[in-house]
MIRO-571492 format. One record per residue: x, y, z of N, C-alpha, C in turn. Coordinates in steps of 0.2 Angstrom, whole numbers, plus 5000, padded with zeros to 4 digits. Atoms other than C-alpha are relative to their C-alpha. Layout:
<pts>
XYZXYZXYZ ...
</pts>
This chain:
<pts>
500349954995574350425456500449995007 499650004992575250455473499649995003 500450024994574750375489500350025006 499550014992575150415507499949965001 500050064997575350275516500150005005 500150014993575950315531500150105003 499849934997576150485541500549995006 499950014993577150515556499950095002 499849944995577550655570500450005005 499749994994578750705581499950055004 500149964997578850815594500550035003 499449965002580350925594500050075007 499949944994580951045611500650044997 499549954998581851195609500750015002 499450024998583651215612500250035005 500049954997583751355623499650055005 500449924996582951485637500050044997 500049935000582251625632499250014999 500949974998580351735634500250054994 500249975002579451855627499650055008 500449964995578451985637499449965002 500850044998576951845638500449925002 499850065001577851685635500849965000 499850044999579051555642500249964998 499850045004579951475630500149925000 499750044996580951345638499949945002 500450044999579551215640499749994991 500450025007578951225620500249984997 499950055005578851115607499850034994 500250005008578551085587499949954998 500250065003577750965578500249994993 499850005005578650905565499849924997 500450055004577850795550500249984994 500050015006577950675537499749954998 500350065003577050595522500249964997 499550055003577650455517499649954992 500650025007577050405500500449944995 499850085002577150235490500650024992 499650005007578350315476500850015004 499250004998580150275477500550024997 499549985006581650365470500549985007 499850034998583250295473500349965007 500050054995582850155485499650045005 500349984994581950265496499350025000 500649955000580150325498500050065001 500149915001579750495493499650025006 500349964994579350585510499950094998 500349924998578550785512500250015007 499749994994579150845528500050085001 500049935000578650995537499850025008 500349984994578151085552499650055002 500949954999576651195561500450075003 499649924998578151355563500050005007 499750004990578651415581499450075002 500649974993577451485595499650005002 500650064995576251355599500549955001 499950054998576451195607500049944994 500150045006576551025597499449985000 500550035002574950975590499849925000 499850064999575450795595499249964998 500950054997573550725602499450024994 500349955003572750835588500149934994 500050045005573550765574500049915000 500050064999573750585580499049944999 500650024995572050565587499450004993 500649985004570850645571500549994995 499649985006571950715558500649974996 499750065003573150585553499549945000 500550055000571850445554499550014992 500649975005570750555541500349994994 499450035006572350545529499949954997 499950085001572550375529499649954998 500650025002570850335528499750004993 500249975008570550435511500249974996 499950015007570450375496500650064995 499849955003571950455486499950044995 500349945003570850535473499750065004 500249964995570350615489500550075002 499249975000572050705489500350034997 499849995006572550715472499750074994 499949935003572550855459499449974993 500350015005571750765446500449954995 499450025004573550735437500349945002 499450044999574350615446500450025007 499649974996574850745459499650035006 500549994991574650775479499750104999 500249935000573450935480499950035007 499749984992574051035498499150015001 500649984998572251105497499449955005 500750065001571350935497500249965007 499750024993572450865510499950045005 500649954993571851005522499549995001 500550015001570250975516499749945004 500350064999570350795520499949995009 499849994991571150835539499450025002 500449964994569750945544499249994998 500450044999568450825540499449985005 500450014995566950815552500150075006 499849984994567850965561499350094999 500349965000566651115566500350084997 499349954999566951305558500150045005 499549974995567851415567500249965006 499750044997568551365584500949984998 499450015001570251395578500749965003 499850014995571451395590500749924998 499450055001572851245590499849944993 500250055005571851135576500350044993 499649985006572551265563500649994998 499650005000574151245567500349934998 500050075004573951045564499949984995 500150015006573351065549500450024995 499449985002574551175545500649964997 499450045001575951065546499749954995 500050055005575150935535500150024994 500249945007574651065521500650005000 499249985002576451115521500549934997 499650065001577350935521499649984993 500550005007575950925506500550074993 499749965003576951065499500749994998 499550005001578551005501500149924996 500250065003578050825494499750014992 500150015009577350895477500650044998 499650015002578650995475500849975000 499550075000580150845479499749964992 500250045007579050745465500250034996 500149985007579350875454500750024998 499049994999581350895458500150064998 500049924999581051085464499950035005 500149964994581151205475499450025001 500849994998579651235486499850064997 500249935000579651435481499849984992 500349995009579551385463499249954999 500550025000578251265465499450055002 500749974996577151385476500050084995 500049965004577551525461499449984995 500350035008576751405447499349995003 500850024999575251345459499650084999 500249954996574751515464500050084991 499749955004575351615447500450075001 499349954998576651715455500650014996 499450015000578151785448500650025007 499750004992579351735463500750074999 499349935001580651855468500649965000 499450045001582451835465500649995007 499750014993582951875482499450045003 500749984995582051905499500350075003 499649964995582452055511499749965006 500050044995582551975529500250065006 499749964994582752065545500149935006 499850004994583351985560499750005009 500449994994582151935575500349975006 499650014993582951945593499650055005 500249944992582952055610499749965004 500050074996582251905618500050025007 499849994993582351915638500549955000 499650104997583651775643499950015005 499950024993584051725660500750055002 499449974998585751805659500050084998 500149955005584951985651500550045004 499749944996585852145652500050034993 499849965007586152295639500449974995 499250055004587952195635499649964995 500250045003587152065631499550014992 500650005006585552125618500650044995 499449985003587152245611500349944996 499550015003588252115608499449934994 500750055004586551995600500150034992 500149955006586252145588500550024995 499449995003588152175584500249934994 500050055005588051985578499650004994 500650005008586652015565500350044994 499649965006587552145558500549984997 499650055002588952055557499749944994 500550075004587951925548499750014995 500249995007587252025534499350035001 500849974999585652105543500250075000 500049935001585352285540499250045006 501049984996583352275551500149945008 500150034995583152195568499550025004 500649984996581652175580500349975008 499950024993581852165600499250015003 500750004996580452135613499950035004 500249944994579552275624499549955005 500950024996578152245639500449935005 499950044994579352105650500250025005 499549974995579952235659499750075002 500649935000579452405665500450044994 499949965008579552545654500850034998 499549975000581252615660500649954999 499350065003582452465656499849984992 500250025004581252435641500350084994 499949935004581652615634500750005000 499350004999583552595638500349924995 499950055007583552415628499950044993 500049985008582852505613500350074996 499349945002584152675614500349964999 499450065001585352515615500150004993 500150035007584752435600500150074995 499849945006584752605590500450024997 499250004998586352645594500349954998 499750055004586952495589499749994991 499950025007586152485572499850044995 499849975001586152645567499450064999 500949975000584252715566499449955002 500550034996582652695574499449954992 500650025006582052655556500149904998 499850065002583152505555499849945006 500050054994582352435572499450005001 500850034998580452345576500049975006 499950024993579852325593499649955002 500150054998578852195598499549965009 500150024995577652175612499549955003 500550064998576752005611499350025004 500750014999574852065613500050035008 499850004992575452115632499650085002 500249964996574652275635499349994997 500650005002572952325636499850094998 500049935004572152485629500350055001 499849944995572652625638500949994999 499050004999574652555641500349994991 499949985007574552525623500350044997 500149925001574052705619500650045003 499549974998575352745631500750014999 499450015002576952665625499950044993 500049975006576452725608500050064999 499649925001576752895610500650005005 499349984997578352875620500549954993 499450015007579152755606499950054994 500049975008578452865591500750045000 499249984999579852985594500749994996 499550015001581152865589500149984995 500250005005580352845574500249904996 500150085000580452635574499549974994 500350025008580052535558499549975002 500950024998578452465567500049985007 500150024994577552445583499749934999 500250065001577052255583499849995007 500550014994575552195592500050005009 500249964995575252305604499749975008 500650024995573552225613499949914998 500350065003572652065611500050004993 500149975007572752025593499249994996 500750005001570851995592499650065004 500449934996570352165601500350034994 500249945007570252265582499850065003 500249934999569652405593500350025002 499349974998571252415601500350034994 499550005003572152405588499750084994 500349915002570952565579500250065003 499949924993571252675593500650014998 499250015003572952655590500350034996 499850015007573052645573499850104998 500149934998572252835576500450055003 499649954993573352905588500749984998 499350035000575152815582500250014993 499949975008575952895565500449954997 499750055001577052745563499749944999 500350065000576852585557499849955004 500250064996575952445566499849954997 499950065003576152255564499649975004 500550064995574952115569499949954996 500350075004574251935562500449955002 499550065000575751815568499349955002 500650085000573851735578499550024999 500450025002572751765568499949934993 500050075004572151595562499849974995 500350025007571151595546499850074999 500249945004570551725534499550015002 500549984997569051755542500250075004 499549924996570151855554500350044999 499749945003570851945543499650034997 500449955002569551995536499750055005 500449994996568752045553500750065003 499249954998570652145556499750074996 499849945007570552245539499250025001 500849964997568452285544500250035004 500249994995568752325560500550045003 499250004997570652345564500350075000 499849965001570952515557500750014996 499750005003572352465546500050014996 500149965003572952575537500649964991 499850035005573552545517500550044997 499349955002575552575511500249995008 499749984996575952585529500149955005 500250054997575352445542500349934996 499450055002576352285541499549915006 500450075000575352095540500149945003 499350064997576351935550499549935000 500450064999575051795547500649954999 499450065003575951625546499849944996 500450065002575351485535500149955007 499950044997576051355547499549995006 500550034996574851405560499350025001 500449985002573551445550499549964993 500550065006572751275540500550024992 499650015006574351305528500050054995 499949965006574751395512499450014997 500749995005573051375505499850075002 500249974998572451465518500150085000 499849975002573651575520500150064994 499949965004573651645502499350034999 500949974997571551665506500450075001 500249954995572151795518500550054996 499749915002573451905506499550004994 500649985007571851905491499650045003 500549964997570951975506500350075002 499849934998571952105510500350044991 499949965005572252165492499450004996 500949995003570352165489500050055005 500049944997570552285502500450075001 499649965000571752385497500550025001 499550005000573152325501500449994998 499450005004574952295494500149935004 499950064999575352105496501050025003 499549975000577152185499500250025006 500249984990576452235517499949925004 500250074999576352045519500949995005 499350004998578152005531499549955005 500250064996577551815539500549995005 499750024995578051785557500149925000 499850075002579151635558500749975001 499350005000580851665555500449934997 499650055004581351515545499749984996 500050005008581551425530499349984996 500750035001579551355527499850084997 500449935000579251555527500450034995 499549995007580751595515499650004995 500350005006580051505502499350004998 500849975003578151575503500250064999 499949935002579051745503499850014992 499849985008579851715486499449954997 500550045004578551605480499250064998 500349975001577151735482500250075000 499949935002578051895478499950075007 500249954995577951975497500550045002 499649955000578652105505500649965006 499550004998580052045515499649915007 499950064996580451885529500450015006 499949994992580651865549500749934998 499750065000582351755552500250005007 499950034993582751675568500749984999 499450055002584751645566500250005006 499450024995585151645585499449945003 500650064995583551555593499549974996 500650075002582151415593500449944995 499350065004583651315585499349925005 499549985006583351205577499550014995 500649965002581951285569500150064995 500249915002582351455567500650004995 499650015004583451515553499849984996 500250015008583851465533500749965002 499350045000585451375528500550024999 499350005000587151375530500250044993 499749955008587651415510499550054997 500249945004586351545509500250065004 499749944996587351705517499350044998 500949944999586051865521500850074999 499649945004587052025511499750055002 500249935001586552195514499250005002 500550004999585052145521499349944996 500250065005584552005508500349944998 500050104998584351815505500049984994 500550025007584351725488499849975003 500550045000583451585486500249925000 500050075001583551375489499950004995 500050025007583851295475499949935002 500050065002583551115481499349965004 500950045003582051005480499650015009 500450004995580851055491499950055004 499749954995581051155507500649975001 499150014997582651075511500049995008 500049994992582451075528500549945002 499450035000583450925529500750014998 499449975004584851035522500350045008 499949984996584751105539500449985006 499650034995586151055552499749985006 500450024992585151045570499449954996 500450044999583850995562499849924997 500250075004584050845549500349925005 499950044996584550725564499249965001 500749994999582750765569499549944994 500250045005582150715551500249924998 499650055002583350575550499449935005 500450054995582250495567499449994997 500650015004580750545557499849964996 500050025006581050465542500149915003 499650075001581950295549499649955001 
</pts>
């Protein structure tokens, strides 16, 4: 039977400025984790290694203080599958021990990352890639490639038209055929001449998603969305708060285009209280939860059972993230496409180096685990983890 034995964490800053229309990047972290378990291949101890995705803080005092100590504590039948094998489920199970429900909020995100490094630790024991592993647990057949778009438009510090132009030109160059930019940091008339830009550069409004971080409230909502429909853009993304469901009805009433939401919602509860409430609509509306900050894959595959008991197409499923942890829940659960980060939140964001993006799509890792240490900026990071 596998044993943890030890856990760590680090806490990991960003390599670069840049906003959103709510948030300041600049000052943010990620919490990166590993388990380190008493079975050893080639001289070393077999570590799980993973992190709680980008656009919260690190969970440092969270996981230090409760949630590793819970680990540690457990008996590893506490943990285990029954087989012989770490169960990501149970590991979750065990983190959030004495903890009250609901209350979400940054405790999901800590848990997240454990679950996940649980994910990448059974499938390493099993000397497989994580997508095949989470095909087998889950009985998926995984895809053989993903489609990926390209998430940018960013503010920087140095912004200008030139500038999101020549961002956009690179993605293209790069094998992206879809790209999202950010509305709502600016007023509406630099904000409409960013996204003629972006059009213009990549070739229709169909192949462009906007992006406005929760930043307005009902009414400016309402109003952007009849000045972008027009340009007939491949989704409106979270409009309002993403817990105001009545925004997002009103909306979902009045805006003929698709609209995206879920990156915070943080357990399936909320999903189901979106798909009651939220007014989304089924075939068209487009779903962004992310395991990482949402109590892990467990959770996470909760919240697409929930939406296809509601009538929806798991296919509407496209997990905000933009890197490689998210990859391989795409093709593992059979969903409809993947966020990729390949200029920012380095060293985070992004897949790897010998997987090129073709015509809009990504194959698959083929090596044990996530791979994340396959990652150039990042495996330094791992390397300090690990040592």
């Amino acid at each position: 039977m596998v044993r943890i034995v030890e856990v760590r964490e680090i806490a990991v800053r960003f390599d670069r400025a840049i906003a959103n229309a709510v948030v300041d990047f600049s000052r943010h972290t990620v919490s990166l984790v590993a388990l380190i378990t008493d079975q050893v291949r080639n001289g070393q101890a077999v570590a799980g290694v993973a992190f709680n995705s980008i656009g919260r803080f690190a969970q440092s005092g969270l996981l230090r203080e409760r949630m590793i100590p819970r680990l540690l504590a457990a008996d590893a039948e506490d943990y285990g599958d029954g087989q012989g094998r770490i169960d990501p489920a149970r590991v979750a199970a065990v983190a959030m021990r004495d903890e009250k429900p609901g209350g979400h909020g940054d405790r999901a995100a800590a848990v997240g990352a454990l679950e996940l490094a649980a994910w990448d630790l059974r499938a390493r024991l099993a000397g497989e890639p994580a997508w095949h592993a989470i095909a087998q647990a889950f009985g998926c057949e995984p895809l053989r490639d993903v489609h990926v778009y390209a998430a940018g438009g960013y503010y920087h510090p140095e912004d200008g038209l030139g500038r999101l132009c020549s961002e956009l030109a690179g993605y293209r160059q790069a094998g992206f055929t879809h790209a999202k930019i950010k509305i709502g940091g600016t007023d509406w008339a630099s904000d409409a001449a960013r996204i003629e830009a972006a059009i213009a550069e990549l070739g229709s409004g169909a192949n462009l998603a906007v992006d406005a971080n929760g930043r307005f409230a009902r009414d400016q909502a309402i109003a952007v969305g009849s000045k972008i429909e027009p340009y007939g853009l491949r989704w409106y993304e979270e409009p309002g708060d993403p817990l105001d469901y009545a925004l997002m009805a009103d909306l979902a009433g009045r805006y003929g285009g698709p609209l995206a939401t879920g990156e915070n919602l943080l357990s399936r509860q909320d999903v189901v209280n979106l798909l009651r409430h939220g007014g989304m609509r089924a075939r068209l509306d487009v779903f962004q939860m992310d395991a990482g900050l949402s109590y892990g894959l467990t959770e996470y595959a909760a919240m697409i059972a929930a939406l296809e008991a509601a009538g929806h197409r798991r296919e509407q499923a496209l997990p905000h993230g933009g890197h490689l942890i998210n990859l391989h829940i795409v093709a593992g659960l059979g969903l409809g496409g993947c966020e990729a980060y390949p200029g920012v939140f380095q060293p985070f964001g992004g897949y790897l180096p010998d997987l090129p993006v073709e015509d809009g799509r990504i194959g698959l890792p083929q090596h044990p685990g996530f791979g994340l240490e396959r990652k150039p900026g990042l495996a330094p990071h791992i390397a300090q983890l690990l040592a």
